[in-house]
C-alpha positions as CSV (number, residue, x, y, z in Angstrom):
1,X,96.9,127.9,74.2
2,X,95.0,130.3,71.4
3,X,92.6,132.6,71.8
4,X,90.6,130.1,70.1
5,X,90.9,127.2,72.1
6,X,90.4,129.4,75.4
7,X,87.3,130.5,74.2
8,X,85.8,127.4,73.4
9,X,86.5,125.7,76.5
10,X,85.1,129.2,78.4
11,X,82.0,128.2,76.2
12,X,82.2,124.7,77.7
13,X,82.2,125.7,81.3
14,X,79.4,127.8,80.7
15,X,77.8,125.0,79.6
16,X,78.2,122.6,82.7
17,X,78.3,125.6,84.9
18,X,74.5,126.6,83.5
19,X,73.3,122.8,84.0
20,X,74.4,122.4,87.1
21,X,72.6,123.1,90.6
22,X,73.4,126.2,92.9
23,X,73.2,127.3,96.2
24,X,70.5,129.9,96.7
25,X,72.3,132.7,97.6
26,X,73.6,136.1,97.3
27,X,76.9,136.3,94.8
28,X,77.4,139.6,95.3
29,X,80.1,141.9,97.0
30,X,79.4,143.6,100.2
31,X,78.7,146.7,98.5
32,X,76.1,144.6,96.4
33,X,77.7,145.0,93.2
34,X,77.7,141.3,91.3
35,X,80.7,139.1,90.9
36,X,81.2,136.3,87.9
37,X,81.1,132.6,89.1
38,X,84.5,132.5,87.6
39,X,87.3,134.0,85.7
40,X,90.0,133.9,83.0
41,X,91.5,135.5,80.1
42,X,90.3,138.7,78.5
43,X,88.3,137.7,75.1
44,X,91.3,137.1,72.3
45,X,94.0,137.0,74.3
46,X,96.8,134.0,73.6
47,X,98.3,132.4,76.9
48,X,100.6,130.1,76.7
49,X,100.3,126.8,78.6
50,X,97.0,127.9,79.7
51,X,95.6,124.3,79.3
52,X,97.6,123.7,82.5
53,X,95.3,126.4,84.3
54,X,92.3,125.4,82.6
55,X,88.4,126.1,83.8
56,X,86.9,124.6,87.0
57,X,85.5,121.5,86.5
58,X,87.7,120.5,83.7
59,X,90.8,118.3,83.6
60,X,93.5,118.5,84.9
61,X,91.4,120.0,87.6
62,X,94.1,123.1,88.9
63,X,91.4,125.0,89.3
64,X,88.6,122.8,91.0
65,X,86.3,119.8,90.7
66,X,83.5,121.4,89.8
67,X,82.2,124.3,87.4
68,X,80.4,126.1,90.2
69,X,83.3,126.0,92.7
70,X,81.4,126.5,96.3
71,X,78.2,128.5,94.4
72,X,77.0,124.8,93.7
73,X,78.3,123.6,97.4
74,X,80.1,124.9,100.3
75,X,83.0,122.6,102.0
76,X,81.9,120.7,105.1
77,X,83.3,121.8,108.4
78,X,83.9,118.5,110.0
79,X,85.6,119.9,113.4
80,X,88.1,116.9,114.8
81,X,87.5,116.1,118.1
82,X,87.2,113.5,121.0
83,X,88.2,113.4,124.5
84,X,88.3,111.1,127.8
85,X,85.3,108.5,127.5
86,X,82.7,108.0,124.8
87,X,79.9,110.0,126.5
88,X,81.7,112.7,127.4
89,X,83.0,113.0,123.6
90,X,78.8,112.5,122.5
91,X,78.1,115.5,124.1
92,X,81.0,117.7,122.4
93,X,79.4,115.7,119.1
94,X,76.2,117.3,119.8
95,X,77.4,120.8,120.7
96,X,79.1,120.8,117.1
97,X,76.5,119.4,115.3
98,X,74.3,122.0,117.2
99,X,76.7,125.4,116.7
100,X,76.6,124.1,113.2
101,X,79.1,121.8,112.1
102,X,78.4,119.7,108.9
103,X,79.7,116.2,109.6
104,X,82.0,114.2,112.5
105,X,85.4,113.8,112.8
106,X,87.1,111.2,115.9
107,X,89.9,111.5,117.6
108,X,91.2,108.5,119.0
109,X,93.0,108.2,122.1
110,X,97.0,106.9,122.2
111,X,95.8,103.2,123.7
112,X,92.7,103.0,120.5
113,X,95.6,104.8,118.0
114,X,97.8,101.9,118.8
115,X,95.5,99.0,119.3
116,X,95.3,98.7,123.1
117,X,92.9,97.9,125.3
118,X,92.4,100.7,128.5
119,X,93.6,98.6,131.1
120,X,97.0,97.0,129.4
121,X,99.7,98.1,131.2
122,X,100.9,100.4,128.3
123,X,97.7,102.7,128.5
124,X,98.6,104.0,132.0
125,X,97.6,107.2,132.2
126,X,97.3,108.0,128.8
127,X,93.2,106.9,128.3
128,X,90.9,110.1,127.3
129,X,93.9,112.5,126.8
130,X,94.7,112.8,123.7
131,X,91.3,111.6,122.1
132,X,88.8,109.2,123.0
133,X,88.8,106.2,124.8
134,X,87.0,103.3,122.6
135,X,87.9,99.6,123.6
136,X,85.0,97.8,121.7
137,X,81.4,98.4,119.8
138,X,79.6,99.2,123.5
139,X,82.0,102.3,123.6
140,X,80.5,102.9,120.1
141,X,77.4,102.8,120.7
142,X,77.9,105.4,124.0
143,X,80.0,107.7,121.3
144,X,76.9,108.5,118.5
145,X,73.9,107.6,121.3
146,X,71.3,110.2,119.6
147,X,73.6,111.1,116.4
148,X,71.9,108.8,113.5
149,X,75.3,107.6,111.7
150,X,72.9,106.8,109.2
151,X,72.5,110.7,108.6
152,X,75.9,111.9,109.4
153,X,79.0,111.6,107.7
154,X,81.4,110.2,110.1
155,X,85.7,110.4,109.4
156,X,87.5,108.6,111.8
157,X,91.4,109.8,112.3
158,X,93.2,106.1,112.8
159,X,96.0,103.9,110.9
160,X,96.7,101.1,112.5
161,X,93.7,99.7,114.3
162,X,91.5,101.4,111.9
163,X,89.7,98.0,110.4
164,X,88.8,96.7,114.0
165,X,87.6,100.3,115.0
166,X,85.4,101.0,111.7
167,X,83.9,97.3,112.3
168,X,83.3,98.4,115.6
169,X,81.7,101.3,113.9
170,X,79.1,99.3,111.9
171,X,78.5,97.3,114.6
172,X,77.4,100.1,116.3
173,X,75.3,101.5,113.5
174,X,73.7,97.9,113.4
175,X,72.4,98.3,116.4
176,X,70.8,101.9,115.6
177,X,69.3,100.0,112.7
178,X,70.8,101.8,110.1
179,X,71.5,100.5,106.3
180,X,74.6,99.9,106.3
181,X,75.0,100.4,102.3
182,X,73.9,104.1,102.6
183,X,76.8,104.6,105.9
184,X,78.9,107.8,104.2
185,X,82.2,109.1,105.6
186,X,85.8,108.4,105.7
187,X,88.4,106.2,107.4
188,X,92.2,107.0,107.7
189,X,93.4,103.8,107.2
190,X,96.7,104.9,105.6
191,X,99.6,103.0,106.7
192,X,102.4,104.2,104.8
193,X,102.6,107.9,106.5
194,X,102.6,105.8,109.8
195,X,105.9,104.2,108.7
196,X,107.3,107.0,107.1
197,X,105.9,109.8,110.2
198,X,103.7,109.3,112.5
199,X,104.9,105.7,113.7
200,X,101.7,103.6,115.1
201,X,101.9,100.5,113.2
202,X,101.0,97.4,114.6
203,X,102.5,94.9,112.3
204,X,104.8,94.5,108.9
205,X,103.9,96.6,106.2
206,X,102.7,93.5,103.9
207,X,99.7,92.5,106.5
208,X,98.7,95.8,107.0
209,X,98.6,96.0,103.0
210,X,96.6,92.8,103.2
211,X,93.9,94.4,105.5
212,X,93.5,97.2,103.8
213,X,93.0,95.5,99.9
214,X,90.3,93.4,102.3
215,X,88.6,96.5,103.7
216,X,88.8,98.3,99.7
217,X,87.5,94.7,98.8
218,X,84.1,94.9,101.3
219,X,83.3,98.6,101.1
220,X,84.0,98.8,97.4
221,X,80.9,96.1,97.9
222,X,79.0,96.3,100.1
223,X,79.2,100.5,101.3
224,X,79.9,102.3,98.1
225,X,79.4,105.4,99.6
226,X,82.1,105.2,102.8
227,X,85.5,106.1,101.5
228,X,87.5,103.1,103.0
229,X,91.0,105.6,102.7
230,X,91.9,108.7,103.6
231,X,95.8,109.2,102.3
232,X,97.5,111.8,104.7
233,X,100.1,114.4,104.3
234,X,98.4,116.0,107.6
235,X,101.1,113.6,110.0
236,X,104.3,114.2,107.5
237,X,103.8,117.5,107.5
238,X,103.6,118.2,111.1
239,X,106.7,115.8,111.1
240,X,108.6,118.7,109.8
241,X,108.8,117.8,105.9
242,X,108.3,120.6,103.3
243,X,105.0,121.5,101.4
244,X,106.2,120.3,98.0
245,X,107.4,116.5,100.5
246,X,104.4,116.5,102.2
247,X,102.7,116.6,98.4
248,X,104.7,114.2,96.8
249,X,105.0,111.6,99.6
250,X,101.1,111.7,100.4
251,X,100.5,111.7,96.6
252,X,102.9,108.6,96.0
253,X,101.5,107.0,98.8
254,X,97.8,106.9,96.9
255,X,99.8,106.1,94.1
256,X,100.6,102.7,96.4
257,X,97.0,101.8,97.2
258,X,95.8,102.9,93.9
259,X,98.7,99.3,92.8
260,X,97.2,97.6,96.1
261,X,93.2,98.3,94.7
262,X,95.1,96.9,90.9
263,X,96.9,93.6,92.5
264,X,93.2,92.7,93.9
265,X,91.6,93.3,90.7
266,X,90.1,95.8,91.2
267,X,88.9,98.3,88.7
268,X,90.3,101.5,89.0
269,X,87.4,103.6,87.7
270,X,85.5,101.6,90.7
271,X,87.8,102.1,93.4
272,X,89.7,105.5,92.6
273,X,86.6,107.8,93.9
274,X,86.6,105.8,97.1
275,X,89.8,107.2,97.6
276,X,90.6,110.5,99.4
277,X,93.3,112.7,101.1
278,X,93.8,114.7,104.5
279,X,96.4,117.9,103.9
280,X,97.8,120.0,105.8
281,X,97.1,124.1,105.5
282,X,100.3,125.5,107.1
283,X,101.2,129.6,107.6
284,X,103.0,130.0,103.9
285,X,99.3,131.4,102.6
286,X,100.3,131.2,98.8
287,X,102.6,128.6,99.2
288,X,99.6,126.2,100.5
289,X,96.8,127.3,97.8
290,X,99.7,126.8,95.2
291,X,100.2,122.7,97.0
292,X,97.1,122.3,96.9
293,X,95.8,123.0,92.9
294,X,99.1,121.2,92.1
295,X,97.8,117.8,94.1
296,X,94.8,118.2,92.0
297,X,96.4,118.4,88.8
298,X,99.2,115.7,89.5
299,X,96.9,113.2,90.5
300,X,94.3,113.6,87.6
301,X,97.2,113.1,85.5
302,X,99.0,110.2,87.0
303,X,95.5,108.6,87.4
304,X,94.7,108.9,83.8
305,X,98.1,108.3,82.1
306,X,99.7,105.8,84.4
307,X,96.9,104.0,86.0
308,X,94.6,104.2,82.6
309,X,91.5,106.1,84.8
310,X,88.6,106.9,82.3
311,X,86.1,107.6,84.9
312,X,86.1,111.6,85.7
313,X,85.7,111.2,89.1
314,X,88.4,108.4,89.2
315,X,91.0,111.7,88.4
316,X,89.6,113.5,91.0
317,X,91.4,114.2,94.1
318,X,89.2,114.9,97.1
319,X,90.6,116.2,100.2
320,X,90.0,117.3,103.8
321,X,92.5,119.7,105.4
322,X,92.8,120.5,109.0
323,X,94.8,123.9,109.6
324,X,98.5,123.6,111.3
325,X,98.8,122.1,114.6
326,X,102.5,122.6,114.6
327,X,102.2,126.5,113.5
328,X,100.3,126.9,117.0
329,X,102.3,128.0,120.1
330,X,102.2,128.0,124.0
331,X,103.7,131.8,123.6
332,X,100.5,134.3,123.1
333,X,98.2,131.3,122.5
334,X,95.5,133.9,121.5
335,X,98.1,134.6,117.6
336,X,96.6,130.9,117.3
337,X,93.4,132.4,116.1
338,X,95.1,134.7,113.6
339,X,97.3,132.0,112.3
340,X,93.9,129.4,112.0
341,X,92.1,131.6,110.2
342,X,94.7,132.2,107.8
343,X,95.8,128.9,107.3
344,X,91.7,128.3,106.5
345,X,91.6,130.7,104.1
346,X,94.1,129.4,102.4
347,X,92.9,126.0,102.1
348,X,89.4,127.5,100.9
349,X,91.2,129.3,98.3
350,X,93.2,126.0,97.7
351,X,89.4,124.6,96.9
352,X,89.4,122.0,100.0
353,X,86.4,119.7,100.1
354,X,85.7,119.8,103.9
355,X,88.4,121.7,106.7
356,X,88.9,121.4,110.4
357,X,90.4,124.5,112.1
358,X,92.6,124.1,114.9
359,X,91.4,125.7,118.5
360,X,93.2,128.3,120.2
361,X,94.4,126.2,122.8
362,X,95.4,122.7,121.0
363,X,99.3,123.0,121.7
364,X,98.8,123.1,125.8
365,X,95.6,120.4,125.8
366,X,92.6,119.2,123.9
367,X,90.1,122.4,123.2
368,X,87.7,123.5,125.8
369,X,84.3,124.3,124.4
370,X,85.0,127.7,124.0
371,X,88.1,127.2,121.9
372,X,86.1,124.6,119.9
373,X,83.6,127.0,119.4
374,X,85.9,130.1,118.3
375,X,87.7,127.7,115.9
376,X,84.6,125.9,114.1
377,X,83.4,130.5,114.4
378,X,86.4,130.9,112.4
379,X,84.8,128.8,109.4
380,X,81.4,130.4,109.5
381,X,83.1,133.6,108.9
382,X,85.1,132.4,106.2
383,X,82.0,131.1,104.7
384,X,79.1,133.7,105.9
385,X,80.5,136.9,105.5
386,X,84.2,137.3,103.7
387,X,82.8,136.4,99.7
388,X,85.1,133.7,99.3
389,X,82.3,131.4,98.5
390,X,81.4,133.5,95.5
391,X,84.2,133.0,92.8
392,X,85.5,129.4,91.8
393,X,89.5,129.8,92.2
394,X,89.6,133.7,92.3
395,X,93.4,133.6,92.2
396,X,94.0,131.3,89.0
397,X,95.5,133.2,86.4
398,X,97.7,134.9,89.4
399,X,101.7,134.9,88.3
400,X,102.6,134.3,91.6
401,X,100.3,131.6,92.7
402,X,101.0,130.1,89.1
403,X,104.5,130.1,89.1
404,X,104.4,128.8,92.9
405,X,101.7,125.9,91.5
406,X,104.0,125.0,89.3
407,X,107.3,125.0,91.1
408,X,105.8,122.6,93.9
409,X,104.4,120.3,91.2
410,X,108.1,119.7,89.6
411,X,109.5,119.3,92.9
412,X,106.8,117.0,93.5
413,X,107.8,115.0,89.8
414,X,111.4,114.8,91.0
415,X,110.1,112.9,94.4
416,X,108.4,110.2,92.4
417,X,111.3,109.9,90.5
418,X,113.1,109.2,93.4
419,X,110.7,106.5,94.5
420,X,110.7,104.6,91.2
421,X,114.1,104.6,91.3
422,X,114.7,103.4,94.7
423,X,111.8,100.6,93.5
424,X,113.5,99.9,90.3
425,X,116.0,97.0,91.5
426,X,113.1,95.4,93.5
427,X,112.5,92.0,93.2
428,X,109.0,92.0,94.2
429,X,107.2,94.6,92.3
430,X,110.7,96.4,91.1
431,X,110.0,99.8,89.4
432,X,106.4,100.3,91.1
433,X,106.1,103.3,93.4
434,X,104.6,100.3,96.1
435,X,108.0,98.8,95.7
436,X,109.8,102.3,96.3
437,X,107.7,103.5,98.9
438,X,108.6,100.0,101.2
439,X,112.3,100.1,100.4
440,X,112.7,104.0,101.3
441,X,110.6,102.4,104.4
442,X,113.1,99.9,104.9
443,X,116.1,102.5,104.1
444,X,114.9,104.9,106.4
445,X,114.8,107.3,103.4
446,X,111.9,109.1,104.3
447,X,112.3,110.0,107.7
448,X,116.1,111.2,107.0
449,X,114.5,113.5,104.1
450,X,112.3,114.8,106.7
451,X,114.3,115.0,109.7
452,X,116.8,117.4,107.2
453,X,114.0,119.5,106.4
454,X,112.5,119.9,110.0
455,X,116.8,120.8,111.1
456,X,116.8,123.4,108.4
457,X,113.7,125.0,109.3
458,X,114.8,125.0,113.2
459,X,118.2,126.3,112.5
460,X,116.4,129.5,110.7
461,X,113.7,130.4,113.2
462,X,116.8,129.8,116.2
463,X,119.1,132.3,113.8
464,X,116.3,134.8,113.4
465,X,115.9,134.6,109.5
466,X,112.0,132.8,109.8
467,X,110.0,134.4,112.7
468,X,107.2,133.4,114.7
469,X,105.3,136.4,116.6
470,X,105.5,135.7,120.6
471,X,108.3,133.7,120.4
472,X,111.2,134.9,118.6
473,X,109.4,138.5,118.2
474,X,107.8,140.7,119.6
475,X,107.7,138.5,122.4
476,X,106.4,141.2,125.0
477,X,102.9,140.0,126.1
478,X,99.6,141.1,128.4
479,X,98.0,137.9,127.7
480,X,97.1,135.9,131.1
481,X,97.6,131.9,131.7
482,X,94.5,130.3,129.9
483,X,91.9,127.4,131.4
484,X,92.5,124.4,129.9
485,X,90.6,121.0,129.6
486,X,91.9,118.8,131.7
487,X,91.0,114.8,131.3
488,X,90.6,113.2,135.0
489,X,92.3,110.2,136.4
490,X,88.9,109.2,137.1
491,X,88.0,108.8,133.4
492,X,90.4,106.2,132.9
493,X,89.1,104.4,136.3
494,X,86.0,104.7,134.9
495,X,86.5,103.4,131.7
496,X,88.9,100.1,133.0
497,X,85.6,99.8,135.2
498,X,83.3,99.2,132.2
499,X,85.3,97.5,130.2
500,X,85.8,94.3,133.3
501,X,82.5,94.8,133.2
502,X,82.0,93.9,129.7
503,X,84.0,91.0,130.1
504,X,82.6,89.7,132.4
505,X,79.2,90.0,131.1
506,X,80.1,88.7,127.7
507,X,80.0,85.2,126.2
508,X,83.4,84.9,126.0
509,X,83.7,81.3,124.8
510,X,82.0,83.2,121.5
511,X,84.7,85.8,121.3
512,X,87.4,83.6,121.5
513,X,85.2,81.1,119.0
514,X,85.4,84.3,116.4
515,X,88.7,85.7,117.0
516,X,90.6,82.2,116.0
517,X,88.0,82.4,112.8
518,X,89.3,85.9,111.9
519,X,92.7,84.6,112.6
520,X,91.9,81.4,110.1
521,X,91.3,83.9,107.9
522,X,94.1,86.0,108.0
523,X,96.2,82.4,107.4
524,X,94.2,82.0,104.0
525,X,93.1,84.0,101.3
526,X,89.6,85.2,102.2
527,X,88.6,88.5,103.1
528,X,89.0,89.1,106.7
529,X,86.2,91.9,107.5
530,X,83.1,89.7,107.6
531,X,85.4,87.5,110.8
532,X,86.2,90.9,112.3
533,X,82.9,92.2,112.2
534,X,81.8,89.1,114.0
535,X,84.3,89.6,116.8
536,X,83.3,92.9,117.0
537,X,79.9,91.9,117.2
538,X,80.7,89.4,120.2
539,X,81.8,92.7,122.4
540,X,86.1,91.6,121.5
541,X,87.9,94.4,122.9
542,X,90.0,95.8,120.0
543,X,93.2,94.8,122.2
544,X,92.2,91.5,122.1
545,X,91.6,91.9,118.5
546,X,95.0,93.5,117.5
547,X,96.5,90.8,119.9
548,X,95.9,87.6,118.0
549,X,97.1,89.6,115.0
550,X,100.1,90.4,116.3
551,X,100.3,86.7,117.6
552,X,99.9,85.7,113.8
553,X,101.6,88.4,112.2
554,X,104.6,89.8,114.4
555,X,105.3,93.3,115.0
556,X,107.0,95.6,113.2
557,X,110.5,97.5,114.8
558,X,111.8,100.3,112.5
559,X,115.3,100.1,111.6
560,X,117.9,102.7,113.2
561,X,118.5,105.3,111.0
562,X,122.0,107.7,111.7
């Protein structure tokens, strides 16, 4: 790009930058001497391919969604949690909402994650420990007593179930009164990382499709402001894949909804900012800002020239990251800080919308509330006192992070590549990235890719050549046992005791009534949430939910893969 052309699109980021609102605040060093909101080439100077690079704000976006980077808005800390039952979770809710934290994020227990009730026989001794406990809306309505969902943005962490749940979810914010059209937040919903990592389906890919173009369909409609999917890499990374896999098979996998939100006719200048993405920000620092501006800039693209996206904010990729869970260790638990605060600050340099930062303790149990506390710290640091809120992408323009950003976005081309072609003698959709995403599914392509990388990785830290500090150096320690949370038997007691309760207390000729209408409706052609949301409203448990699915739909088994 020429002098010329840099300067005038300088000029038009000054432009938007000057029109739009900041934060009041001071954008100065420590030492009080001023910093510029952004920065780029010296005045006349040529650089070639710059208009890959760009100006914040501007397509293809490497370098942020807006001109003001975090002077106009700082991301949201939205610190992931739940644990045992629904109260017990509300008041960990209201401890982070009262150290600070900007928004909710649930974790779901293994039962809820994989649509079971409490007191099936596959929930035994698994309810409350790995998440919350919700079985239907009156769990709900325990989990945000006294937190106004009408106020708070809410993201729920959940594939499989996740319809069921978030009508449980507006059930429950029914009954607090609230407007349901002004309900903001984000639901996981994305089915194709379960298949291809983190494994809880409930049934064949195509009906899990088909619940999700209905749930696209009814927020699209009637909540504009809830984002109905939230596309993660989080789960394939943690699997073991690499950053430029987890980037291309997260990205292809919008890709695939974005076809989905087409087939239902669906416009994708409507539908496309509904859409957002959960990343993961591993220990690689510069390796994870580079993934990150190269997800921005591929997706703009591929939204505009392959999808035909006019609408700015349909090219704009929005994303929450939440800092490496598999970087953490047992050895030295205490590094775990370190290596959180680092992984942060790399997805704040990265430009992340909102972050969640992993607690100290999170690879030996769920976080007390003082590693909760020390983790969501971590963020106010970051964003009180270290600058970093100051300068819209202060390292674009940097050779390395460049050449990296670059490097991870052709890797990430090649990937697709492979998808279309694996698509390409399809049948049913041949040549789509849907099509190539369900036969590497089928093929068991993606988990072998990532099974290979997760070996090679293993094989270097067990020879020495990749090195983790407690555990395959300097693994001489002071450090004493630490207290952990510890979920009681009683919880799950507890919570089996309620929910007979419930049952009992219910009109259950009206739940059955409403779950063979929502099953009616899965057998024809009309959108299933309003059915759900009447079960839901009837107090059916989501097993009981999930069940006559399954009954309908089958189950899903994945095929072996050598």
């Amino acid at each position: 790009m020429d002098a010329h052309d840099i300067a005038a699109g300088r000029a038009r980021w000054q432009r938007r930058y000057d029109d739009a609102r900041k934060r009041d605040a001071d954008f100065t060093t420590l030492s009080g001497s001023p910093v510029e909101p952004v920065y780029g080439p010296p005045e006349g100077v040529e650089v070639p391919g710059f208009e890959r690079i760009g100006w914040p704000g501007e397509y293809p976006y490497t370098r942020g969604l807006h001109p003001t980077g975090y002077r106009g808005r700082t991301w949201t800390i939205r610190q992931f949690s739940g644990f045992g039952n629904a109260q017990q979770t509300n008041a960990r809710y209201k401890m982070l909402l009262g150290a600070g934290g900007g928004g909710l994020s649930v974790a779901f227990d293994m039962p809820t994650l994989m649509g079971r009730d409490s007191d099936e026989p596959q929930s035994l001794g698994e309810v409350g420990h790995c998440g919350v406990a919700i079985d239907s809306a009156a769990d709900m309505d325990i989990l945000f007593d006294g937190i106004p969902l009408a106020d708070v943005t809410t993201s729920m962490t959940i594939s499989g179930p996740a319809v069921p749940v978030f009508c449980m979810y507006l059930v429950a914010a029914e009954r607090q009164g609230a407007d349901l059209s002004k309900l903001d937040g984000t639901l996981q919903t994305d089915i194709f990382k379960e298949y291809i990592a983190q494994k809880e389906w409930l049934f064949p890919p195509e009906p899990h499709l088909r619940l999700i173009g209905d749930l696209m369909e009814y927020t699209g409609a009637n909540i504009p402001r809830y984002k109905p999917l939230s596309v993660s890499g989080y789960h394939i990374r943690e699997a073991g894949s690499t950053a430029a896999q987890e980037l291309a098979f997260t990205l292809a996998d919008g890709f695939g909804y974005v076809e989905l939100g087409q087939s239902r006719g669906l416009d994708v200048n409507a539908f496309a900012p509904g859409l957002s993405f959960f990343f993961d920000a591993h220990v690689d620092f510069f390796e994870e800002i580079a993934k990150f501006r190269a997800a921005r800039r591929i997706w703009a693209r591929w939204l505009r020239d392959v999808y035909g996206a006019t609408n700015e904010k349909a090219l704009w990729l929005k994303f929450h990251t939440q800092t490496a869970g598999v970087s953490l260790t047992a050895q030295q638990p205490y590094n775990n800080v370190v290596r959180t605060a680092v992984e942060a600050l790399a997805a704040v340099l990265g430009g992340t919308n909102s972050l969640h930062t992993n607690a100290l303790d999170e690879t030996l149990a769920l976080p007390t509330d003082e590693a909760a506390e020390i983790a969501l710290r971590t963020q106010q640091v970051l964003m009180e006192e270290t600058g970093v809120t100051n300068v819209a992408d202060p390292l674009g323009g940097s050779w390395y992070v460049e050449a990296l950003t670059d490097r991870i976005e052709a890797e990430a081309e090649a990937i697709f590549q492979r998808i279309r072609d694996m698509g390409a003698n399809d049948t049913n959709g041949g040549g789509t990235i849907t099509a190539g995403i369900l036969r590497g599914i089928e093929d068991g392509w993606f988990m072998s890719e990532i099974a290979d990388s997760a070996f090679i990785y293993q094989q270097a830290l067990e020879k020495g050549d990749k090195r983790v500090v407690g555990v395959n150096v300097h693994t001489g320690s002071v450090t004493r046992d630490l207290d952990i949370l510890r979920v009681s038997h009683e919880v799950e007691v507890e919570q089996n005791r309620l929910l007979s309760a419930r049952r009992a207390g219910r009109d259950n000729a009206a739940v059955k009534e409403r779950l063979e209408r929502m099953v009616a409706a899965a057998r024809g052609g009309e959108n299933m949430i309003p059915a759900m949301l009447d079960a839901c409203r009837a107090e059916a448990t989501l097993g009981e939910i999930c069940g006559a699915l399954k009954a309908e739909w089958g189950i899903y088994r994945e095929p072996a893969r050598f």
